[in-house]
C-alpha atoms as an extended CHARMM CRD file, in Angstrom:
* protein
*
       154  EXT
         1         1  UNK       CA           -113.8950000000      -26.8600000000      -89.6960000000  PROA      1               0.0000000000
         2         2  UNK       CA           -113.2860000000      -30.4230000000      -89.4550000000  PROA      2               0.0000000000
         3         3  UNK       CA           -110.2690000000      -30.5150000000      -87.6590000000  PROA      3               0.0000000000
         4         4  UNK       CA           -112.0430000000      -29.0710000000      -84.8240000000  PROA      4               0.0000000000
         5         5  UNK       CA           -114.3280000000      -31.4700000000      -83.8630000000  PROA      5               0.0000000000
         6         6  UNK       CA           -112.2970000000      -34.2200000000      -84.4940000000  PROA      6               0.0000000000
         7         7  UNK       CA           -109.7300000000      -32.2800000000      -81.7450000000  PROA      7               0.0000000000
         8         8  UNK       CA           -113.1550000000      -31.9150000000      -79.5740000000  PROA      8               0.0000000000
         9         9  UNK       CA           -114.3370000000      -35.1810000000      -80.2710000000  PROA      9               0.0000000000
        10        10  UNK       CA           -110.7050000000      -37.1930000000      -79.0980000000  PROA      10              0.0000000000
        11        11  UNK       CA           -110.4660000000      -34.4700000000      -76.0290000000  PROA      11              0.0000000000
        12        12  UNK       CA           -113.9240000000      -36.0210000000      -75.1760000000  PROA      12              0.0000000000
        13        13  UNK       CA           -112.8910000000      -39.4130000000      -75.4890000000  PROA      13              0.0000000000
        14        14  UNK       CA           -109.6950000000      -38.8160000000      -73.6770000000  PROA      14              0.0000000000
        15        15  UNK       CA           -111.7790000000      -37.7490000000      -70.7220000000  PROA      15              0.0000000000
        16        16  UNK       CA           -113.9300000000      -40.4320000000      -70.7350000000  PROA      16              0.0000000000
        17        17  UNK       CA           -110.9600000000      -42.8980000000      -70.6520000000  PROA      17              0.0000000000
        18        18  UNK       CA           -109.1930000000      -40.3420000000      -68.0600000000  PROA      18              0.0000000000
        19        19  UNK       CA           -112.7060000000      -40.5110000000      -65.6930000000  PROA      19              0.0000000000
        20        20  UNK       CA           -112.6630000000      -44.0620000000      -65.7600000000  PROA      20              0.0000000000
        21        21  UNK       CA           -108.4380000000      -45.6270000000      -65.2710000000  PROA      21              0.0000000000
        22        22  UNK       CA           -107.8790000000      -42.1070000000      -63.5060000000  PROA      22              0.0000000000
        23        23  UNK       CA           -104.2800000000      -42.6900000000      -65.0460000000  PROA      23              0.0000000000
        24        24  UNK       CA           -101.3200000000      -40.5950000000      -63.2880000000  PROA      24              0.0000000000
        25        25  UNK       CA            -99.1230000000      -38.3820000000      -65.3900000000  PROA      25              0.0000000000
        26        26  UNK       CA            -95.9660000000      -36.4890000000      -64.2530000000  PROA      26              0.0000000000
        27        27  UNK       CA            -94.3000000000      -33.6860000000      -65.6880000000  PROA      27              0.0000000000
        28        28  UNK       CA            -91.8340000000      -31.1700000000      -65.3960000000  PROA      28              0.0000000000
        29        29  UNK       CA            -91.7890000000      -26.8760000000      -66.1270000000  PROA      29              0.0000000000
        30        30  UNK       CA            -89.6240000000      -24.3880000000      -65.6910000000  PROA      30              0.0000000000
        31        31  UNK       CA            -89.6580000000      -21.1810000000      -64.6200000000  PROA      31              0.0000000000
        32        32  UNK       CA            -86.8860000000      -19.6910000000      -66.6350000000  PROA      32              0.0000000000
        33        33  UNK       CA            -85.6560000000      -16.0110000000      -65.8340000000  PROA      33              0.0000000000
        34        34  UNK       CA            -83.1450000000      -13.9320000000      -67.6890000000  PROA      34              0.0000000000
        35        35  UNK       CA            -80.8160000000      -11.4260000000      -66.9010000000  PROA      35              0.0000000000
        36        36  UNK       CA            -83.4630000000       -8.6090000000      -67.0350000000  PROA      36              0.0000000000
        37        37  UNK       CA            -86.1070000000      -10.7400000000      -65.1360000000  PROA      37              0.0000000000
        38        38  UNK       CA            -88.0190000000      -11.6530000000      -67.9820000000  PROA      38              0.0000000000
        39        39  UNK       CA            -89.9260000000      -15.2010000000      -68.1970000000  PROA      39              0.0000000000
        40        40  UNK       CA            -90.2240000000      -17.2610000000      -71.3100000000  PROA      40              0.0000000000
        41        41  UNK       CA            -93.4840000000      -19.0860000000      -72.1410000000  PROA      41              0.0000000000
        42        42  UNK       CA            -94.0420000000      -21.2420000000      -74.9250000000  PROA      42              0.0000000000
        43        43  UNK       CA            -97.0330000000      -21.9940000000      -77.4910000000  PROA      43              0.0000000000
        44        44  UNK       CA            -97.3660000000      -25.8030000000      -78.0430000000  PROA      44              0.0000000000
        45        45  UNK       CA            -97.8600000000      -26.7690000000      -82.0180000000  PROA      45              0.0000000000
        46        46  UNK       CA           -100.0750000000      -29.0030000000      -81.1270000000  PROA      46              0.0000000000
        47        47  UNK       CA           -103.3060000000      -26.6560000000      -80.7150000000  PROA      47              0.0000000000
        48        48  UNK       CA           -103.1700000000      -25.1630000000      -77.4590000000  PROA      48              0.0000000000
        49        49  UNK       CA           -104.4500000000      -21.7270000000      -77.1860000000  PROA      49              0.0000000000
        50        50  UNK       CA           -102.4230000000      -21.1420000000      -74.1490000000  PROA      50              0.0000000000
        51        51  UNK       CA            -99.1930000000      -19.3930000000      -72.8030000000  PROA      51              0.0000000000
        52        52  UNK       CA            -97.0710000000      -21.9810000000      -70.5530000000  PROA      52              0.0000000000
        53        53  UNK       CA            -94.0610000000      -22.6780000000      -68.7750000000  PROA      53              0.0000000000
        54        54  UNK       CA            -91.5490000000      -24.4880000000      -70.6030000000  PROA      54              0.0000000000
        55        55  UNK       CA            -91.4760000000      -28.2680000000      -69.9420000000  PROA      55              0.0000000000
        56        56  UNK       CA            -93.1360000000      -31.7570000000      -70.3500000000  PROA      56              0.0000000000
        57        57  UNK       CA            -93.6560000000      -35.3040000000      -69.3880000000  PROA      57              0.0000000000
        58        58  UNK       CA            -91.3700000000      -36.8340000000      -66.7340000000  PROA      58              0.0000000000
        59        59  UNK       CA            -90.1210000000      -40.6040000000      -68.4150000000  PROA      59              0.0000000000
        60        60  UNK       CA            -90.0780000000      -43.6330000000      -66.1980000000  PROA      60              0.0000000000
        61        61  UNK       CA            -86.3150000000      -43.9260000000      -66.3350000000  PROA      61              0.0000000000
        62        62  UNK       CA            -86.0590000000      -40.3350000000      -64.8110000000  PROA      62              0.0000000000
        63        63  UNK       CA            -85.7390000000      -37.5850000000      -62.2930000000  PROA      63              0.0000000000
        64        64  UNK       CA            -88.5270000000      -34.3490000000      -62.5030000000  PROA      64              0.0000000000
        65        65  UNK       CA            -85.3990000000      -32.5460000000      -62.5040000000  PROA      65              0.0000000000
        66        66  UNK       CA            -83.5450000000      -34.5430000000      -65.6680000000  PROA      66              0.0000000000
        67        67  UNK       CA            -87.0240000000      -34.5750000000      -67.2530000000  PROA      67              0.0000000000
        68        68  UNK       CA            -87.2270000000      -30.5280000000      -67.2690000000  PROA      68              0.0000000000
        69        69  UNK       CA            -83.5730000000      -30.4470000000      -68.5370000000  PROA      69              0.0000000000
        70        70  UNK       CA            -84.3050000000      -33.1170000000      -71.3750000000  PROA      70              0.0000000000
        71        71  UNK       CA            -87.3910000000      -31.1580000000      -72.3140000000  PROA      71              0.0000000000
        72        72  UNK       CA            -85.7930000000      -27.6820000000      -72.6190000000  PROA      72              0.0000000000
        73        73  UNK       CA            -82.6250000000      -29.0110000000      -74.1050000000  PROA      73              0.0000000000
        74        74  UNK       CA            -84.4750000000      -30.7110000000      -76.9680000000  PROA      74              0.0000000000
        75        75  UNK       CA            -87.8050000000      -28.2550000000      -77.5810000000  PROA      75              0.0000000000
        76        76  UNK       CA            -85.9530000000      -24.7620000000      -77.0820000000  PROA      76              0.0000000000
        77        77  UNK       CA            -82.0580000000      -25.8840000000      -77.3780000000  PROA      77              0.0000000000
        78        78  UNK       CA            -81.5640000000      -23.8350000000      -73.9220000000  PROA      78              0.0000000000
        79        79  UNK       CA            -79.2930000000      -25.5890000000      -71.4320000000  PROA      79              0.0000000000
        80        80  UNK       CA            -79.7460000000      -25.3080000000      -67.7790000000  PROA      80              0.0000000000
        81        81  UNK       CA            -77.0060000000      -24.8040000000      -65.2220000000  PROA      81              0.0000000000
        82        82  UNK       CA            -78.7340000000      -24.7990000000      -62.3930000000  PROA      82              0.0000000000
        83        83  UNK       CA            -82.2120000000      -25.8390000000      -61.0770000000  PROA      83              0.0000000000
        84        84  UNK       CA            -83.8180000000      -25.0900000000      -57.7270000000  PROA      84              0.0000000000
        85        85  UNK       CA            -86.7190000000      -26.7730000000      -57.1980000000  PROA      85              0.0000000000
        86        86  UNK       CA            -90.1100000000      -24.5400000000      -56.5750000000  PROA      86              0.0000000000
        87        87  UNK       CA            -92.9310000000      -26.7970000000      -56.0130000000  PROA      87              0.0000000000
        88        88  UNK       CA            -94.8430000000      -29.8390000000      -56.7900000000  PROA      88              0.0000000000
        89        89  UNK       CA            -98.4720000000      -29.6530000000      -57.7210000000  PROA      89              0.0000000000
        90        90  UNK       CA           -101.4420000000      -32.1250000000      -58.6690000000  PROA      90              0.0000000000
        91        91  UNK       CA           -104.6850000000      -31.7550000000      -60.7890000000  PROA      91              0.0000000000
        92        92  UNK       CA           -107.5920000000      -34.2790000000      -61.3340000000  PROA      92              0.0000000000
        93        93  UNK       CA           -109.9530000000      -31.7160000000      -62.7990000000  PROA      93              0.0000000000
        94        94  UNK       CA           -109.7890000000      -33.9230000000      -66.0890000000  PROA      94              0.0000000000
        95        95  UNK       CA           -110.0530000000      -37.1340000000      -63.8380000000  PROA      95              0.0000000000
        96        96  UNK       CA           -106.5260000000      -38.2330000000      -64.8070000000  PROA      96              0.0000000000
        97        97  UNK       CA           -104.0980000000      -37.4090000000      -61.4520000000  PROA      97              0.0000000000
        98        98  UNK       CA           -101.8560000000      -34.7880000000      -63.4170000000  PROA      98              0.0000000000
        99        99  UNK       CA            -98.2620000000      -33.9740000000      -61.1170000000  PROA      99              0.0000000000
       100       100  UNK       CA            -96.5930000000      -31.4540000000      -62.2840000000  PROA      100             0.0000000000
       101       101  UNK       CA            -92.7030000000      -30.3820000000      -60.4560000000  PROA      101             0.0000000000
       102       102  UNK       CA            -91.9420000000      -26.9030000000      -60.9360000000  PROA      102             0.0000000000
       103       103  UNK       CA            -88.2640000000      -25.9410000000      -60.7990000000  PROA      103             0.0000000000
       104       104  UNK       CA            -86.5430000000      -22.4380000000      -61.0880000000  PROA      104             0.0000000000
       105       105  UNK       CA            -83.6350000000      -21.4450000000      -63.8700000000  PROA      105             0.0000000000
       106       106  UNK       CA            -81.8920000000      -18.0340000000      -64.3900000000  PROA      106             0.0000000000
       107       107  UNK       CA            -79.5280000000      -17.9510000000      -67.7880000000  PROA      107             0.0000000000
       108       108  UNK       CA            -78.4560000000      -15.5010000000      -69.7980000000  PROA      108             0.0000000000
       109       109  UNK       CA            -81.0380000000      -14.7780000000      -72.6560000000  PROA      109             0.0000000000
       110       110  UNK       CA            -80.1880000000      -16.5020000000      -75.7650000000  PROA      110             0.0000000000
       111       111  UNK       CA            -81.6340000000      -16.6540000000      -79.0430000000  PROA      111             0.0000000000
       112       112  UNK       CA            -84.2800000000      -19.2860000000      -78.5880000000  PROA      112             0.0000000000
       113       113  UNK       CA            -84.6700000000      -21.9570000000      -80.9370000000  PROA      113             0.0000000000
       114       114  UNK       CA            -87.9700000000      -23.4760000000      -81.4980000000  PROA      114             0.0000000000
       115       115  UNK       CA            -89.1510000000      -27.5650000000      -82.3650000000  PROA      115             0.0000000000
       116       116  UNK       CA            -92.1430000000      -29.0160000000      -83.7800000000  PROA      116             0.0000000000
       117       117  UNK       CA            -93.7000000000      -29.1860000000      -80.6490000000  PROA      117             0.0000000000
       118       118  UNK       CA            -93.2120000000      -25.3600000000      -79.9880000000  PROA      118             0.0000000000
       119       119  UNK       CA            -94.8230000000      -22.6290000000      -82.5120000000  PROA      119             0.0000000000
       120       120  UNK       CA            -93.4450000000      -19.7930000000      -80.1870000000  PROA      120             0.0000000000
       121       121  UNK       CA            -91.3050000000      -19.0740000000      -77.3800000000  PROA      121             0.0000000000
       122       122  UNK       CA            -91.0910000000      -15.1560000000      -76.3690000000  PROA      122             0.0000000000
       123       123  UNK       CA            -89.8770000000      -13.4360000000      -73.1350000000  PROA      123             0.0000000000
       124       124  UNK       CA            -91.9640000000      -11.5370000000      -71.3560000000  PROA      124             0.0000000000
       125       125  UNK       CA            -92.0380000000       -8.9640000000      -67.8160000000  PROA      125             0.0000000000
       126       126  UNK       CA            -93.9630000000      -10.5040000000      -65.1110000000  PROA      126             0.0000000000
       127       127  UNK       CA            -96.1730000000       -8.0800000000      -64.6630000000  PROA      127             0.0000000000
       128       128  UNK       CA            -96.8430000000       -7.9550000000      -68.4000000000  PROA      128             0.0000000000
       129       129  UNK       CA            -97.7360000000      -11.6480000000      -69.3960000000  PROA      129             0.0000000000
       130       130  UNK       CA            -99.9520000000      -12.0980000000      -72.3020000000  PROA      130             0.0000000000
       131       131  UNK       CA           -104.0860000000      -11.9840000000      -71.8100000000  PROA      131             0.0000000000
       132       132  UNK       CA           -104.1150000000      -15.7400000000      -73.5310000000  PROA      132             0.0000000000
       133       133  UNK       CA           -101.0580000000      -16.8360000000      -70.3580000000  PROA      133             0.0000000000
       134       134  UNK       CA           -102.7720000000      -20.5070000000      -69.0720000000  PROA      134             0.0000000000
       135       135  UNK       CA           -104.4840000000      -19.9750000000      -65.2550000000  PROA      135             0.0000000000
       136       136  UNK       CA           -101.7220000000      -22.8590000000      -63.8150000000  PROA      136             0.0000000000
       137       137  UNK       CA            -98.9530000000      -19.9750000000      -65.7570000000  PROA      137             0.0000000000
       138       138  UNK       CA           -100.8900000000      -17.3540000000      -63.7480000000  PROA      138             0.0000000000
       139       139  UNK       CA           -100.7990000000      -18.8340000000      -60.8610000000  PROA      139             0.0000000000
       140       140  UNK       CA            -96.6370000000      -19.9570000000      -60.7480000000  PROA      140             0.0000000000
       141       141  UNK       CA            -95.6370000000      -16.8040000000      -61.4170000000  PROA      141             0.0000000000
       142       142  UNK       CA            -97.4780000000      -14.9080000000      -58.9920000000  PROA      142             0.0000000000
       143       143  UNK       CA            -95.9630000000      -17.7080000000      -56.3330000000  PROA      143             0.0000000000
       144       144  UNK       CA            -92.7170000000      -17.1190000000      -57.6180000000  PROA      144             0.0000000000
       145       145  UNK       CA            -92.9320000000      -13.1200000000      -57.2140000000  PROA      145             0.0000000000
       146       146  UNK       CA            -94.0500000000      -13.4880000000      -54.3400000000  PROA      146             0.0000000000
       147       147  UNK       CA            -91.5770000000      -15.8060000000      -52.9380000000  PROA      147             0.0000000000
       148       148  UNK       CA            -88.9420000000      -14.1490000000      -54.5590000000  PROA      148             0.0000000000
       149       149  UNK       CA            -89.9440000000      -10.2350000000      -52.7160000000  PROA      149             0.0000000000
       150       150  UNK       CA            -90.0890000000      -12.4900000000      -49.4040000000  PROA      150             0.0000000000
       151       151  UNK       CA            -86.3710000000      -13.7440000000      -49.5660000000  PROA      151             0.0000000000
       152       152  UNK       CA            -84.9410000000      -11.2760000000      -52.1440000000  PROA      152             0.0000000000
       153       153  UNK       CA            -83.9120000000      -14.3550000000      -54.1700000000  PROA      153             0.0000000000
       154       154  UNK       CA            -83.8180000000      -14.7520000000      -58.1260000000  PROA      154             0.0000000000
């Protein structure tokens, strides 16, 4: 019960600082597709109750692109061969100014390996995501379908 409100209790603070520096943060996902079309999302450890795209923070030192390759390479063990890049997108709902760079990756499936920053990592049919997928997760994907029927790519 504790650990809880302490989580609700640092969120709040977080937003308070967040509101007031409106600090910029950039990160990277994937949208990773395997031979049969299937997407993998990811759990976080770290108390999220969402579904996401695979990914994380972008480092000073580096591209969107190498950041989305570090992050897959050393949460899920999955290399990538090739990256397209889908879109770039930006959220201040929680007052910080939150880029995200989305990039596209088709490899063949392959046992995935978790870290202690991922409790699962599952495949799943577009059309068949999980009720508990993240709204952002929601949103990509339907993008990505829908650029994908338009020019019978991926």
């Amino acid at each position: 019960m504790a650990a809880p409100l302490l989580q609700s209790m640092i969120h709040s603070s977080l937003r308070l600082y967040w509101r007031v520096l409106r600090p910029r943060t950039r990160g990277a996902r994937a949208i990773v597709v395997d031979e049969l079309g299937e997407v993998l999302l990811v759990k976080h450890s770290y108390g999220s109750q969402y579904w996401y795209l695979p990914g994380g923070g972008v480092r000073r030192s580096e591209s969107p692109e190498q950041a989305v390759r570090r992050e897959l390479s050393e949460e899920l063990e999955i290399r990538l061969d090739e990256t397209v890049e889908f879109g770039q997108y930006t959220n201040q709902v929680e007052g910080k100014i939150d880029t995200v760079h989305v990039y596209c990756a088709r490899i063949r499936r392959q046992p995935i390996k978790t870290s202690p920053e991922i409790a699962l990592a599952q495949w799943f049919l577009v059309d068949q995501l999980p009720a508990d997928t993240s709204p952002a997760t929601r949103r990509r994907l339907s993008e990505y379908v829908g650029a994908s029927v338009r020019s019978n790519a991926w």
